[in-house]
Backbone bond lengths (Angstrom), bond angles and torsions (degrees), N, CA, C in turn:
res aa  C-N    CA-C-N  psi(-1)  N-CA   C-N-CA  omega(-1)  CA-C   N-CA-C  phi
1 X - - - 1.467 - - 1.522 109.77 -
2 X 1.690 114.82 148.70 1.238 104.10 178.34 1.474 123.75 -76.23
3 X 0.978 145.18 163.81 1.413 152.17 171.55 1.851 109.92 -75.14
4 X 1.272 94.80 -55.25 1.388 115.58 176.83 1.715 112.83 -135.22
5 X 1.503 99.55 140.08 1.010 90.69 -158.55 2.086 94.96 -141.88
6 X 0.979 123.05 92.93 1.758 127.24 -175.98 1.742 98.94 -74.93
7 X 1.043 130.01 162.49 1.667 151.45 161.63 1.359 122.76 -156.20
8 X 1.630 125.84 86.42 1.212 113.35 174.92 1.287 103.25 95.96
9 X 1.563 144.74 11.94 1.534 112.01 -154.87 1.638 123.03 -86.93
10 X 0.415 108.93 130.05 2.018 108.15 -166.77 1.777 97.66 -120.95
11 X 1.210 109.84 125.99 1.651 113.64 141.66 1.443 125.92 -141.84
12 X 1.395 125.77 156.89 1.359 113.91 -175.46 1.841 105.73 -148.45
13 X 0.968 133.59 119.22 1.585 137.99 143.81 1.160 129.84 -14.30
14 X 1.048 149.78 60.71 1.295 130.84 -164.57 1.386 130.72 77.05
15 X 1.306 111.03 25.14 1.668 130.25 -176.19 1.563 106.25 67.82
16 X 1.956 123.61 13.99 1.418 110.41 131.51 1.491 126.83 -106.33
17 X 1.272 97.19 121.14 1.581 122.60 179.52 1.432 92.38 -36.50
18 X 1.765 99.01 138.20 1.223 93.77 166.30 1.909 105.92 -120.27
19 X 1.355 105.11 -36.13 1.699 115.58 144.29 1.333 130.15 -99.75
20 X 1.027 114.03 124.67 1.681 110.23 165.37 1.631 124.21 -91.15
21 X 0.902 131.40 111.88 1.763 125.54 160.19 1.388 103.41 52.46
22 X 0.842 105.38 70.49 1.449 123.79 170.33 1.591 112.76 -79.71
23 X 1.255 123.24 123.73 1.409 131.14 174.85 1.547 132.14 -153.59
24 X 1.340 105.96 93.61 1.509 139.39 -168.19 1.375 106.07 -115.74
25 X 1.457 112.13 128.62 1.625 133.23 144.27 1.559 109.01 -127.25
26 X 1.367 102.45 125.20 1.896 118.73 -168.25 1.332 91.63 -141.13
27 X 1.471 91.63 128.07 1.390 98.85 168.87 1.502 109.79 -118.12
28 X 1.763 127.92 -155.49 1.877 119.12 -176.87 1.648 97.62 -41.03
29 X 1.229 94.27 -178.93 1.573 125.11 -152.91 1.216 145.57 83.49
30 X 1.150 122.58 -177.51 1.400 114.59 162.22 1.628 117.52 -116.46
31 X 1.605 95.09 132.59 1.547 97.40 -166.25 1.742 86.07 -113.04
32 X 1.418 107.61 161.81 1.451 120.75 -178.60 1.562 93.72 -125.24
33 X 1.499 95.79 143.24 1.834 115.00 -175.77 1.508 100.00 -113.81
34 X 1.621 130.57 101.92 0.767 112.40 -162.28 2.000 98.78 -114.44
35 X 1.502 157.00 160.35 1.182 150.65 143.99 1.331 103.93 -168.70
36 X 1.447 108.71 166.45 1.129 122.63 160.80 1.166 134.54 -96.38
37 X 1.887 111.37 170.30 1.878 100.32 -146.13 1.474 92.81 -62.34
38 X 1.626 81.76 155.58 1.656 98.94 -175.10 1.473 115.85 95.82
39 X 1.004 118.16 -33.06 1.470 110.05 -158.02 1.872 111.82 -82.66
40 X 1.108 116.29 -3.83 1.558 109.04 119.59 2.026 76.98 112.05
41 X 1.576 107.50 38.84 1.520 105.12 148.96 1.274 133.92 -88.92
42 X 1.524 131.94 10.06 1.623 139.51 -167.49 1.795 73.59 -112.79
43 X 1.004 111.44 -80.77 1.982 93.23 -166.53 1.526 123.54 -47.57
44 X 1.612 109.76 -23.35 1.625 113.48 160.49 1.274 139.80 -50.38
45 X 1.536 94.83 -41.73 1.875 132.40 167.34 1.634 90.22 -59.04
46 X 1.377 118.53 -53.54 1.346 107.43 -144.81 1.459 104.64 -98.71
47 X 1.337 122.69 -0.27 1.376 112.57 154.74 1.689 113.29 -90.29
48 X 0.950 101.89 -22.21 1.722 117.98 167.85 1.830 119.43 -40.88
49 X 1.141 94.52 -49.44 1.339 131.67 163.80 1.364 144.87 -57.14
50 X 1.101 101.87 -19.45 1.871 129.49 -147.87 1.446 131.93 47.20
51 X 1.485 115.26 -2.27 1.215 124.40 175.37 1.379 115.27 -48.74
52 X 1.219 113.25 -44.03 2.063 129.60 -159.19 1.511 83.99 -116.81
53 X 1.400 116.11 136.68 1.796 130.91 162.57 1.691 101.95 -94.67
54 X 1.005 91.86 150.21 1.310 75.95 -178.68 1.569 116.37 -110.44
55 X 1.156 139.53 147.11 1.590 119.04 179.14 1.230 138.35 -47.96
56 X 1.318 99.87 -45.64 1.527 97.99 169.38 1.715 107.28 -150.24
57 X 0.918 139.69 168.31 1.414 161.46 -74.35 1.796 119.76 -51.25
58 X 1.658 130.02 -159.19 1.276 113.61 -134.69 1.634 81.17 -123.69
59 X 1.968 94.80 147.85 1.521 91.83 165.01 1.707 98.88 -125.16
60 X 1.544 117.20 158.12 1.721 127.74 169.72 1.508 96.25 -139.18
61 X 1.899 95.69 145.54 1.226 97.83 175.03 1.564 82.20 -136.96
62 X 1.241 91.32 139.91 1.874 107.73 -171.86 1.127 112.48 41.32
63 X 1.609 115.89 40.57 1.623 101.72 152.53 1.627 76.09 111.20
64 X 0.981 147.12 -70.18 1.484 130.49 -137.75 1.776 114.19 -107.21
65 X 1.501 88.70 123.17 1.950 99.54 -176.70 1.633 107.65 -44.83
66 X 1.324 127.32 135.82 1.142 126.89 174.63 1.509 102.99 -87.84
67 X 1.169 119.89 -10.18 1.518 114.16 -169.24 1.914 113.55 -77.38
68 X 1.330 95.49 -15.87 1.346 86.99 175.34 1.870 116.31 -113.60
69 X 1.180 133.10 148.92 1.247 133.61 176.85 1.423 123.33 -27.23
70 X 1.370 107.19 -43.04 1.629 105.38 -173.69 1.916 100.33 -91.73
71 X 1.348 113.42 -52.66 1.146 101.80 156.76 1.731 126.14 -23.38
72 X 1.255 112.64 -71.22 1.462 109.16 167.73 1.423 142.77 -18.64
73 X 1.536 88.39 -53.23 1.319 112.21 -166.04 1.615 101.64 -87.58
74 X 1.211 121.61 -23.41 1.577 125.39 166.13 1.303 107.17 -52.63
75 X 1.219 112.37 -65.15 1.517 131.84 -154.22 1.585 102.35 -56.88
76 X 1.303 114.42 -30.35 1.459 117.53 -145.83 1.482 84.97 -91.00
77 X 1.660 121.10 -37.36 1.392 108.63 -175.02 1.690 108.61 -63.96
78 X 0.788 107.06 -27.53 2.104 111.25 164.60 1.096 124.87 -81.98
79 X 1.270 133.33 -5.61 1.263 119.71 136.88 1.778 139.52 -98.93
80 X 1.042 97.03 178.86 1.555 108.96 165.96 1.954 116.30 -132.00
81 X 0.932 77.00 165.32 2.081 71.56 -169.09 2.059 99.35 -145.90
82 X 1.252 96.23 119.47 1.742 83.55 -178.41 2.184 88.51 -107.70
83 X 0.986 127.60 112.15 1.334 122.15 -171.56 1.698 102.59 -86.26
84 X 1.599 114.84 153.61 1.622 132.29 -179.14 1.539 100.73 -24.93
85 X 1.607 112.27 -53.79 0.937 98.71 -143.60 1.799 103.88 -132.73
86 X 1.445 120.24 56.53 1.284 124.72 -148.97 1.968 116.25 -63.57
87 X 1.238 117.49 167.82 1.311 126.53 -145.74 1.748 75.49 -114.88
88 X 1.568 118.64 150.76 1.324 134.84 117.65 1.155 133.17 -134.66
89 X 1.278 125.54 -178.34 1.519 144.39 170.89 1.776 108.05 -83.34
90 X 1.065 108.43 46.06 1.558 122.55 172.81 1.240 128.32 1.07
91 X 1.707 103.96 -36.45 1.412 140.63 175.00 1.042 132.32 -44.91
92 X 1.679 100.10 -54.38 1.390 133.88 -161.16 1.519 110.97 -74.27
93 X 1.020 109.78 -178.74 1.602 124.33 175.40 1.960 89.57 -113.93
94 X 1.855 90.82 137.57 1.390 107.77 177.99 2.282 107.67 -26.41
95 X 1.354 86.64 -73.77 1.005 119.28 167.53 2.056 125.56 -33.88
96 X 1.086 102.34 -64.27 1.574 113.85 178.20 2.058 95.32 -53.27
97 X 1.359 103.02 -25.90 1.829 109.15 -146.44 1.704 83.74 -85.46
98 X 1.145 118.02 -60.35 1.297 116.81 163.33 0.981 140.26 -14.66
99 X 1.573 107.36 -84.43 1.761 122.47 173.54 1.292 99.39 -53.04
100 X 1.615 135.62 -51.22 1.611 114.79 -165.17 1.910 112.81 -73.13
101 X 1.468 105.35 5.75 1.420 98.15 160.18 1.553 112.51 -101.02
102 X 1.073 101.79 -42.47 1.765 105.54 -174.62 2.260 89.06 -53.15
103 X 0.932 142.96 -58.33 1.039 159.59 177.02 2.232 97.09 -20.81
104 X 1.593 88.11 -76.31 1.180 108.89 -152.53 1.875 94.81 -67.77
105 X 1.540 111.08 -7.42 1.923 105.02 -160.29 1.679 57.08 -117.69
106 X 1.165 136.74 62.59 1.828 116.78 143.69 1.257 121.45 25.76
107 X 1.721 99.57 52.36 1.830 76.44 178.99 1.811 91.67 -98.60
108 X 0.777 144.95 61.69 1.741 146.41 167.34 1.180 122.96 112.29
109 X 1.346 120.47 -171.02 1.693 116.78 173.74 1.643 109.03 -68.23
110 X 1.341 99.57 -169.08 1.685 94.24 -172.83 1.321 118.27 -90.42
111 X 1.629 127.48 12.82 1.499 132.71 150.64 0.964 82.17 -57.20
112 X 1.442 144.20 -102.33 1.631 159.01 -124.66 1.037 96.25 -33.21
113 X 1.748 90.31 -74.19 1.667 80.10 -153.85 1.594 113.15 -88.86
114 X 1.058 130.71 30.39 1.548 141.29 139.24 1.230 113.00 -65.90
115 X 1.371 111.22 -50.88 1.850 118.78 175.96 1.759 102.81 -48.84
116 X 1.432 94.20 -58.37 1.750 84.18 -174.71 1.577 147.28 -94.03
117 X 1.560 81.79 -11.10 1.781 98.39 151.87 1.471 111.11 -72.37
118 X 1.424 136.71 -4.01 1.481 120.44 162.64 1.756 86.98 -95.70
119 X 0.947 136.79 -45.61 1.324 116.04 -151.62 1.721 107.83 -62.69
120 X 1.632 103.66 -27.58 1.644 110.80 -171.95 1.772 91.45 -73.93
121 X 1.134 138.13 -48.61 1.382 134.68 172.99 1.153 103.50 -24.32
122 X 1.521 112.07 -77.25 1.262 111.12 -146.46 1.718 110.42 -82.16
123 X 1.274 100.72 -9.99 1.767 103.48 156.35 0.914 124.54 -53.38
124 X 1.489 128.78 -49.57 1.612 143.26 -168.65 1.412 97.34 -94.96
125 X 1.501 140.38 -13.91 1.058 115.79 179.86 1.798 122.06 95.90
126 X 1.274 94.14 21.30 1.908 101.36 -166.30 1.476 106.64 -122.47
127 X 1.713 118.12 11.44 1.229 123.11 -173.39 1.872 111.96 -52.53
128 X 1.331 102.71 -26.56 1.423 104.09 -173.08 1.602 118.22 -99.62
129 X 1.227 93.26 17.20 1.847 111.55 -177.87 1.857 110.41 -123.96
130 X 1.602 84.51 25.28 2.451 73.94 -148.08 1.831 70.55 -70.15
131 X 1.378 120.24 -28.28 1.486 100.24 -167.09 1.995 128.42 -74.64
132 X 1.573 98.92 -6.95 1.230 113.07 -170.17 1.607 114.56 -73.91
133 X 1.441 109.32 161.86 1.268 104.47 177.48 0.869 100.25 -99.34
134 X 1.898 117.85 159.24 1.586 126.73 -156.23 1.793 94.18 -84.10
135 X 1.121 128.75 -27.16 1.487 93.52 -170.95 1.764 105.38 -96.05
136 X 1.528 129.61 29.89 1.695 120.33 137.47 1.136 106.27 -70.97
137 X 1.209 137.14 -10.51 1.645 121.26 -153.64 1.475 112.24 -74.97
138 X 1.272 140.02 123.97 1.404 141.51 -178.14 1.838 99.45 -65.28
139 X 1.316 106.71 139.78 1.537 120.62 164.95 1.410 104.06 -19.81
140 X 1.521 129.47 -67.42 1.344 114.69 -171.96 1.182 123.97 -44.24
141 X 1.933 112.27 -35.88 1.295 127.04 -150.49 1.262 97.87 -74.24
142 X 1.376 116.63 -41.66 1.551 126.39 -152.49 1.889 100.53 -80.48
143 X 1.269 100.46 -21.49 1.637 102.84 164.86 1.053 136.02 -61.73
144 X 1.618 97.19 -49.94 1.684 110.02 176.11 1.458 113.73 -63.50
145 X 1.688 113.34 -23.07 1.633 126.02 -147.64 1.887 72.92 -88.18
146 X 1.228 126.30 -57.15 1.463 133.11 176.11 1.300 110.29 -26.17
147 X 1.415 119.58 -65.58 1.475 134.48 169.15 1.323 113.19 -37.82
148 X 1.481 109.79 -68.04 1.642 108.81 -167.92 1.630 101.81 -65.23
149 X 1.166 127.46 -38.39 1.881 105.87 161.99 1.013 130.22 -28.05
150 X 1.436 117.04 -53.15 1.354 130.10 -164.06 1.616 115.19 -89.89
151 X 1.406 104.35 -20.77 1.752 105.96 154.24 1.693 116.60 -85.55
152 X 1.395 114.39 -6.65 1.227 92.89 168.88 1.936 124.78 -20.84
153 X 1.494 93.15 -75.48 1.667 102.66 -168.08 1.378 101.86 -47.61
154 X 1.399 111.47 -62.98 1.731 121.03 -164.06 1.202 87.57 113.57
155 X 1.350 109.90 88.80 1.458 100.39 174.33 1.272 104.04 -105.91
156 X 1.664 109.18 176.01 1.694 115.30 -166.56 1.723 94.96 -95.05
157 X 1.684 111.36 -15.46 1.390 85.56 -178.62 1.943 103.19 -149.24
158 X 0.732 138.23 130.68 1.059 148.52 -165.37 1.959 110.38 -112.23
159 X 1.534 94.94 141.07 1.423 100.04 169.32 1.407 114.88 -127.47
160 X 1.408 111.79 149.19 1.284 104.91 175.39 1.290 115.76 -129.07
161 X 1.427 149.34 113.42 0.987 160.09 -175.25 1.723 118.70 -73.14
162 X 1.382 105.72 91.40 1.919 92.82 -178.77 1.440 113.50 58.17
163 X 1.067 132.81 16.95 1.570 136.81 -151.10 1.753 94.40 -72.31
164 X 1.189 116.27 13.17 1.963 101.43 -169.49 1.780 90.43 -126.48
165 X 1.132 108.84 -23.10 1.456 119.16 -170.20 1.831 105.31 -43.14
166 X 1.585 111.05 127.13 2.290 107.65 177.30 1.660 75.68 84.44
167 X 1.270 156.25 -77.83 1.170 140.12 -128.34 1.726 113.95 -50.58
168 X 1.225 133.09 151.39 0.919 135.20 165.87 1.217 131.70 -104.75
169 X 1.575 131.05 137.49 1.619 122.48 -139.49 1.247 135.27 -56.81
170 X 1.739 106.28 -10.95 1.720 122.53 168.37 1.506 102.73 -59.80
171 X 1.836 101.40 -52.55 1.745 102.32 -147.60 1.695 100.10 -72.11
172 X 1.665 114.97 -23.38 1.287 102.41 -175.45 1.480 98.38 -97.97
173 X 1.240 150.17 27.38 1.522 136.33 151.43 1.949 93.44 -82.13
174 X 1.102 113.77 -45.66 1.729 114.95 -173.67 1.518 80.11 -71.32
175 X 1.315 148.37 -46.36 1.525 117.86 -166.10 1.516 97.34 -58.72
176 X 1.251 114.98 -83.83 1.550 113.87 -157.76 1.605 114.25 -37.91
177 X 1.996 120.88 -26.89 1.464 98.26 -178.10 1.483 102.90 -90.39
178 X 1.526 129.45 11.15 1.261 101.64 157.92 1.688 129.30 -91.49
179 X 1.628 102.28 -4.16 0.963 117.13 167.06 1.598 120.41 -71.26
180 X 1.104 106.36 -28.18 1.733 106.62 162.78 1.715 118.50 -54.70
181 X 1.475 81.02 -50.45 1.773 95.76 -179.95 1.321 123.19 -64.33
182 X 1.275 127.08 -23.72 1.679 121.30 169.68 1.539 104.24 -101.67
183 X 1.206 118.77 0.51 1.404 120.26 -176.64 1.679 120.56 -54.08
184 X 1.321 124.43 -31.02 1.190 149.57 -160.51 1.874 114.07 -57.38
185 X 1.257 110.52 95.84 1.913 87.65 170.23 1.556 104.98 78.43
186 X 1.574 107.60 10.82 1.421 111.54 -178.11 1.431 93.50 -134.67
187 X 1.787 123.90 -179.51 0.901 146.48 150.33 1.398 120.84 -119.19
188 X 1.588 112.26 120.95 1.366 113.53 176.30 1.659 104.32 -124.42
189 X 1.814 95.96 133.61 1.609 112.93 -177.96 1.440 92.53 -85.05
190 X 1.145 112.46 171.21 1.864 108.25 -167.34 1.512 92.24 -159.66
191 X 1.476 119.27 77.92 1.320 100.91 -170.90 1.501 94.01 -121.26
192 X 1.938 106.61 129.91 1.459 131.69 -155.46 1.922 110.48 -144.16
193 X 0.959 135.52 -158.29 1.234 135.79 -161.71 1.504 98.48 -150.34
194 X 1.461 102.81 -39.82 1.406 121.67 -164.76 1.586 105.12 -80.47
195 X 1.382 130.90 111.74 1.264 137.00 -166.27 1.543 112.21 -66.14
196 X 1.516 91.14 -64.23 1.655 102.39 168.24 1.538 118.86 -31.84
197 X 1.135 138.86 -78.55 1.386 137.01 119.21 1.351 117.56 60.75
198 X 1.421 95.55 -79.09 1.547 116.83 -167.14 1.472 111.97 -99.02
199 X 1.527 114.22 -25.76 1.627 139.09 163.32 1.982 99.11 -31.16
200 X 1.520 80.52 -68.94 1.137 98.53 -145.16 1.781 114.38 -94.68
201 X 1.592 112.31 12.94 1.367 121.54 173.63 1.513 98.38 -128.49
202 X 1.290 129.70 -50.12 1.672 121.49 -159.77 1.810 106.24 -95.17
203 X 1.302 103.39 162.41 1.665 101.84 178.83 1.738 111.88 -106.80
204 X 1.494 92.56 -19.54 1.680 118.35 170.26 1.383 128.83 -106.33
205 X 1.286 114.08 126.65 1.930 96.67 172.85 1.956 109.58 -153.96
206 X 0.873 83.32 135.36 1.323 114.95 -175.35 1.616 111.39 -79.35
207 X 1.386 124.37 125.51 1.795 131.69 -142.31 1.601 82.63 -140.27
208 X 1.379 97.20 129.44 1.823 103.05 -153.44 1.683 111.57 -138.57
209 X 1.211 117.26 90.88 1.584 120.92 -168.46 1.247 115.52 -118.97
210 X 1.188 127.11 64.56 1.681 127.20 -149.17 1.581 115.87 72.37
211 X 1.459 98.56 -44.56 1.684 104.22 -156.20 2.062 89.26 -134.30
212 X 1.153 98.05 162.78 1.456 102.39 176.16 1.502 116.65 -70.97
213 X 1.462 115.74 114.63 1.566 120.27 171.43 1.648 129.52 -67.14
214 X 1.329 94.17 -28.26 1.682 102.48 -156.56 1.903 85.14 -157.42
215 X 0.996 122.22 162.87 1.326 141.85 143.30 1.046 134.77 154.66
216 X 1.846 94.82 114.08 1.611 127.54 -144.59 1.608 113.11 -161.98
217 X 1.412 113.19 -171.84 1.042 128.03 178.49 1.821 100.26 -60.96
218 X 1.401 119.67 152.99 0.973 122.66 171.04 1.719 123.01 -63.23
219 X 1.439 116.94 -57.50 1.411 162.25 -141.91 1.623 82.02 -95.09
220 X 1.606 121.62 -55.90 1.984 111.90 -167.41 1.383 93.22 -76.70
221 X 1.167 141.52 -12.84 1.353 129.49 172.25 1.516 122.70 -79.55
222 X 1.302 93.51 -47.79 1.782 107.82 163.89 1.679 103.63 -38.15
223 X 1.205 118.81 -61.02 1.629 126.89 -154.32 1.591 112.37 -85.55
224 X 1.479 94.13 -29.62 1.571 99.21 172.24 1.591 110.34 -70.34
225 X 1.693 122.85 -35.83 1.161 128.15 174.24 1.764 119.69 -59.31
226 X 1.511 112.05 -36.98 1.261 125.93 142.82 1.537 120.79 -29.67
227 X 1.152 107.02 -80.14 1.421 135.03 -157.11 1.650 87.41 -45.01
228 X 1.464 113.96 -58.23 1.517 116.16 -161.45 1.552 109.43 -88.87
229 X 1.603 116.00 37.12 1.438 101.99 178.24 1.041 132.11 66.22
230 X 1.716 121.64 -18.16 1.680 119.10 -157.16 1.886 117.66 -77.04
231 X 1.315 112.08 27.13 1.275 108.86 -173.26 1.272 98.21 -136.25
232 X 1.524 126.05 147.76 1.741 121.80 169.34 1.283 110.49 -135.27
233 X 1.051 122.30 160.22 1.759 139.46 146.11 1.286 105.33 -77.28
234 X 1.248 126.92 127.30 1.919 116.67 162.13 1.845 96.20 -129.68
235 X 1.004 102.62 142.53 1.557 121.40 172.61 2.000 113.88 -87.92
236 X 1.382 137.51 103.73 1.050 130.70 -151.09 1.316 101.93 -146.98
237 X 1.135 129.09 132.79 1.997 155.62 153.96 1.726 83.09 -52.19
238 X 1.639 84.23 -83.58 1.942 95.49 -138.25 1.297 88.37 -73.81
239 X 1.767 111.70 -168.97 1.654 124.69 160.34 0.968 147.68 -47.27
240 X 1.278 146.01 85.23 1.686 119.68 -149.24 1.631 93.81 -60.56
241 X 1.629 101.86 150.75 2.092 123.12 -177.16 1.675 84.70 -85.68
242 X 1.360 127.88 26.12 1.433 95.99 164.60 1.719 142.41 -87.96
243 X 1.267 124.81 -122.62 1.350 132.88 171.40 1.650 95.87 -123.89
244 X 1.543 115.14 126.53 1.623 96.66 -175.62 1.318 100.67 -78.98
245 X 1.227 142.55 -11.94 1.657 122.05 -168.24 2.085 93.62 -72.54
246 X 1.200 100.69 -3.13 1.762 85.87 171.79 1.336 117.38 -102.41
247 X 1.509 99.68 16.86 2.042 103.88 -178.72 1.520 90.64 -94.56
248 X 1.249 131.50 137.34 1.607 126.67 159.50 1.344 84.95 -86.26
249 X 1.228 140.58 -77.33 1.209 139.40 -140.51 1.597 119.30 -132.81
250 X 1.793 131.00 169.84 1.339 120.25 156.23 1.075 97.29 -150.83
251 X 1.636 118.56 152.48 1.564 115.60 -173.53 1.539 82.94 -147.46
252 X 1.475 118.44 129.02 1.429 133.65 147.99 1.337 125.75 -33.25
253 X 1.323 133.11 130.11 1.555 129.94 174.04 1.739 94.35 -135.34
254 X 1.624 86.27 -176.25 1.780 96.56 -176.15 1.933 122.88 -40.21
255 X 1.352 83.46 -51.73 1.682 99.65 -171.49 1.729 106.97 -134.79
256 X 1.558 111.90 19.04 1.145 93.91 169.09 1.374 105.11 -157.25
257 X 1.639 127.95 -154.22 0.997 131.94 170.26 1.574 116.30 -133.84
258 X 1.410 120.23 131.69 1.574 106.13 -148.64 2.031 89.54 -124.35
259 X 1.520 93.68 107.22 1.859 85.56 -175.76 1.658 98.25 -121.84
260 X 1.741 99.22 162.84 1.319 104.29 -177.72 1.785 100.87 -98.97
261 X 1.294 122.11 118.42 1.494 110.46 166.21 1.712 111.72 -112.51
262 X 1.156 113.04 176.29 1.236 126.86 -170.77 1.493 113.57 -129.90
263 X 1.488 99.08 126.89 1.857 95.47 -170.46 1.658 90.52 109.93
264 X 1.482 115.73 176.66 1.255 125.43 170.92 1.700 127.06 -70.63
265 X 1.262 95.20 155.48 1.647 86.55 -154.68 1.375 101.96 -96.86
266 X 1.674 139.17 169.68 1.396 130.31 -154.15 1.345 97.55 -100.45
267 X 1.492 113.08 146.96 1.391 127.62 -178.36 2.237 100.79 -48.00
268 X 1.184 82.44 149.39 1.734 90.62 -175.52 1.187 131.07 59.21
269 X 1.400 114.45 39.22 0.998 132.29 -152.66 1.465 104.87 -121.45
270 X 1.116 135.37 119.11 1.843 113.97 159.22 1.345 121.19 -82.55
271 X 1.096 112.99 121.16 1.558 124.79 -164.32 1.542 110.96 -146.11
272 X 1.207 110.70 131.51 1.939 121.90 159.36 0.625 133.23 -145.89
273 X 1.885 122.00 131.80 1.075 126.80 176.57 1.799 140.57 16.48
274 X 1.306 126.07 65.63 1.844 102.56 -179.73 1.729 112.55 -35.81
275 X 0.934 107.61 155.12 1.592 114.77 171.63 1.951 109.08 -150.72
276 X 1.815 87.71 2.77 1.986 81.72 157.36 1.250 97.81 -151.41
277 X 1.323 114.81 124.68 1.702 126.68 179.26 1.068 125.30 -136.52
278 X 1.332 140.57 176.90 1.756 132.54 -177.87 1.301 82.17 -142.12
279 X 1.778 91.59 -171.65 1.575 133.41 -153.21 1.536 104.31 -56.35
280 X 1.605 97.63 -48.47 1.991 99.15 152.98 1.011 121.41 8.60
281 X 1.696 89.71 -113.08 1.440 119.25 -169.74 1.447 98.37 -56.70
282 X 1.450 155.09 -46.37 1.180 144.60 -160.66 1.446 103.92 -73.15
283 X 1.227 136.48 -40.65 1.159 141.66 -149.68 1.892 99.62 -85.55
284 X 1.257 118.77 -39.24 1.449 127.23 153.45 1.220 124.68 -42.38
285 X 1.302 107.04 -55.19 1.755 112.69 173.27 1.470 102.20 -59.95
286 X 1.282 123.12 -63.75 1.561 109.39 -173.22 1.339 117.32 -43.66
287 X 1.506 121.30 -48.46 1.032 102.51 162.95 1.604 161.29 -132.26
288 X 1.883 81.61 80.93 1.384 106.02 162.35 1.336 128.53 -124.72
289 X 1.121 96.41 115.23 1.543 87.69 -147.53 1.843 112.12 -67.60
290 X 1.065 105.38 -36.40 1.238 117.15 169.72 1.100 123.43 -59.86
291 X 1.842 122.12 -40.92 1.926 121.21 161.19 1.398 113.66 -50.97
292 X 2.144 112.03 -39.55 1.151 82.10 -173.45 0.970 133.51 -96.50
293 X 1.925 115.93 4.92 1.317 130.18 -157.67 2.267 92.16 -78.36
294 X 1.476 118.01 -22.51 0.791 122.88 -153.60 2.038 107.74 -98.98
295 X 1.729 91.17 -41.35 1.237 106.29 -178.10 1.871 104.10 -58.88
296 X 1.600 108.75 -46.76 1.432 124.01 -167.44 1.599 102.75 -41.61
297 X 1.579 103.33 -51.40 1.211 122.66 -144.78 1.960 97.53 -81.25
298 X 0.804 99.00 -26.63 1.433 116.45 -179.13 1.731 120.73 -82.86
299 X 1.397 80.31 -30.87 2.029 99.94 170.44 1.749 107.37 -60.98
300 X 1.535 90.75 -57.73 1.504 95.64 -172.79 1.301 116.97 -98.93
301 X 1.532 129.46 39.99 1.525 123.10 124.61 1.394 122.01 -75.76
């Protein structure tokens, strides 16, 4: 059965679309939500969610329609949701903040949920803070403390909203391996900005521009982007006359400047073929629609 399950989903603001026809079935793993601003993944989350209805067509997560009340209220006990920008009781002790949610989502008498507010601790790694108050907690801390909320229940599917965003490069190498660790027999949405991110935790990701771009294996996209040429090295003095969202990169050398662009490379140019690239360069090609309608076509002569 699917975990999550999209049909049709469309919403729009004021008669501009902000999703179009959205159509997803995801089951365990971890999938990565990847677009740029605008491209209409915070209202996706939030019909995901039940917060946002959506105009027209139906979403289920584990089996149950969110569109209707009891539906809702199913769904919600299967998930968890850590949002961009999460709320606490600053006040509290790690710990006290915990139990009065595990409490209030009924998960049992107050053994229980004592039992499982240590077990969510010591998941995230905060066993030695359950006594601290939430506002010492360093940015990382307050992430993980985010996390262990949202495992309270044990849910079958979890979202995470920007969850790496301010982090600093220790706290997000420990984010992503605890994200391995609850990964299991679950589904986690992983929706981030940060490419690397998603590189380097999900095997799937989902490329999101109003409407779905890509959604697939991470790695067959990488190779298919290969396959069709659509990435270069060019060797360059002056400026390249291009569009910069097609520069991934530029790095200084002796007498020149050596950048990776995407799409065809500019006349007079010395340029060859990439033949090793990441989520980057692929994630550019998808979306252009015009590099790739051109690159594709050019792959397969």
């Amino acid at each position: 059965m699917s975990l999550l399950r999209l049909t049709n989903v469309s919403k729009a603001y004021r008669k501009t679309p902000a999703v179009s026809n959205i159509d997803l079935d995801l089951m365990s793993g971890v999938v990565g939500l990847l677009g740029p601003n605008g491209a209409g993944k915070t209202s996706l989350l939030q019909m995901i969610t039940g917060f946002l209805r959506p105009d027209t067509g139906n979403i289920s997560i584990a089996g149950h329609d969110i569109a209707t009340d009891r539906g809702l209220l199913a769904a919600r006990r299967q998930l968890g949701y850590v949002p961009q920008h999460p709320q606490f009781f600053v006040q509290w002790t790690v710990k006290s903040f915990l139990l009065h949610l595990a409490q209030l989502r009924d998960l049992g008498n107050k053994a229980a949920c004592l039992a499982r507010t240590e077990e969510c601790l010591s998941l995230v790694g905060l066993t030695e803070k359950r006594n601290a108050k939430i506002r010492t907690l360093s940015g990382g801390m307050l992430q993980r403390l985010a996390i262990a909320q949202a495992m309270l229940n044990d849910p079958t599917m979890l979202i995470l909203d920007e969850p790496t965003a301010g982090l600093d490069p220790e706290e997000r190498l420990r984010f992503r391996h605890l994200i391995t660790q609850i990964a299991a027999e679950r589904l986690i949405l992983f929706s981030t900005h940060i490419v690397e991110d998603i590189e380097q935790t999900c095997n799937d990701v989902i490329i999101l521009q109003q409407t779905t771009r890509y959604h697939g294996n991470i790695q067959a996209l990488i190779a298919e982007t290969i396959a069709a040429g659509a990435v270069w090295d060019c060797q360059h003095t002056a400026p390249l006359a291009i569009d910069h969202r097609r520069i991934i990169s530029s790095m200084p050398q002796a007498e020149a400047m050596l950048s990776r662009i995407v799409g065809p490379p500019p006349a007079h140019v010395q340029a060859t073929p990439a033949t090793s690239i990441g989520l980057n360069e692929a994630f550019a090609w998808v979306l252009n629609p015009e590099l790739a309608l051109q690159e594709r076509s050019h792959g397969g002569n």
